[in-house]
C-alpha positions in Angstrom: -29.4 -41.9 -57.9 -26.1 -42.9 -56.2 -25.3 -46.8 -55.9 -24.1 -49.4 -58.2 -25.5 -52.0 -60.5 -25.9 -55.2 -59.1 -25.1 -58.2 -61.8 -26.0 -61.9 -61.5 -22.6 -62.3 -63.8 -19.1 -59.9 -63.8 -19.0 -58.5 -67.5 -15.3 -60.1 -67.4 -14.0 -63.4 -67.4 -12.4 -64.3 -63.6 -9.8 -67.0 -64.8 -6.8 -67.2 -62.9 -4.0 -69.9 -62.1 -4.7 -69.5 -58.0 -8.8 -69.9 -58.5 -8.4 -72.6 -60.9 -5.9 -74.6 -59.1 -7.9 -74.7 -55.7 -11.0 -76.0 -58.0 -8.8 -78.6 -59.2 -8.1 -79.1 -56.0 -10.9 -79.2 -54.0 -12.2 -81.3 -56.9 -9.6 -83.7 -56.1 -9.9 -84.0 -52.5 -13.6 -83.9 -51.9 -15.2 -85.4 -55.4 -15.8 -88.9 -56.6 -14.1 -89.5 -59.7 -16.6 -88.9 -62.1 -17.3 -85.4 -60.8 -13.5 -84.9 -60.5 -13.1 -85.7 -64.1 -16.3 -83.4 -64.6 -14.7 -80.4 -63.1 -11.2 -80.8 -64.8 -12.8 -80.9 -68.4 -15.1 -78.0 -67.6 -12.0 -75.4 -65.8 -10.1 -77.0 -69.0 -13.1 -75.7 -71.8 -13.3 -72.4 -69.7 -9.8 -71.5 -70.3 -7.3 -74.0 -71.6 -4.2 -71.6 -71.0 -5.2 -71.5 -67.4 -6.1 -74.7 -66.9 -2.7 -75.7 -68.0 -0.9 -72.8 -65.9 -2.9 -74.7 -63.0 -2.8 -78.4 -63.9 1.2 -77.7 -64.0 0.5 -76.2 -60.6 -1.7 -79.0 -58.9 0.8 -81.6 -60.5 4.2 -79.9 -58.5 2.1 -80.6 -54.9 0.7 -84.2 -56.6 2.2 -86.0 -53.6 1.4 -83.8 -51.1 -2.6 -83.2 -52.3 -2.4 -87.2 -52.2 -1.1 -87.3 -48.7 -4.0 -84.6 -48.0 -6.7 -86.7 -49.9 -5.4 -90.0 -47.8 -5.8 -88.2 -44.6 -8.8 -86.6 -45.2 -10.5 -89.9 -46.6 -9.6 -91.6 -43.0 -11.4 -89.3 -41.3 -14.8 -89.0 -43.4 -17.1 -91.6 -41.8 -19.5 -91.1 -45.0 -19.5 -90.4 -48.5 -19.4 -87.5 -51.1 -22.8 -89.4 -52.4 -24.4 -89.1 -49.1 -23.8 -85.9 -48.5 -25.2 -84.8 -51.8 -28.4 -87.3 -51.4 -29.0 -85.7 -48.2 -29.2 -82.4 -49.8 -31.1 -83.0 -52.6 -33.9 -84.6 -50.6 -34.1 -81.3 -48.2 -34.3 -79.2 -51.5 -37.1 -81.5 -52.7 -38.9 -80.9 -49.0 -38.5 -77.7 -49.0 -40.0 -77.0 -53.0 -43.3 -79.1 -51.6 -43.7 -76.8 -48.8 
């Protein structure tokens, strides 16, 4: 039989600076705090050495991620909340159908 085996999970870890930091960041920018702070503590149990590597990272463009979250804020004419209530009500239609 020729193919390969599909896996639900990679049999190696994927932690990486890069990968990490744009969690961090996309964290920061699209997240309410609480989920924020969520997200840093988990990339931080996952790998501390990387999370470190990508918190020094994230810290270097602070000012301009701030600028970024400022701007994007402005232009959002709802919340992260709303989005995700939306969601979760289309998930609970679509487990009753």
């Amino acid at each position: 039989m020729i193919g390969h085996i599909h896996r639900d999970t990679p049999p190696y870890a994927h932690f990486s600076e890069k990968r990490t930091y744009n969690r961090l960041y996309i964290a920061y920018l699209l997240l309410p705090n609480a989920l924020q702070k969520k997200t840093f503590a988990i990339e931080k149990f996952k790998s501390p050495e990387t999370y470190f590597q990508s918190s020094l990272l994230f810290y270097e463009n602070y000012e301009f991620i701030k600028t970024m979250k400022s701007d994007l804020e402005s232009k959002f004419t709802k919340d992260f909340i709303s989005f995700d209530k939306l969601n979760r009500e289309k998930n609970i239609k679509k487990k009753k159908l």
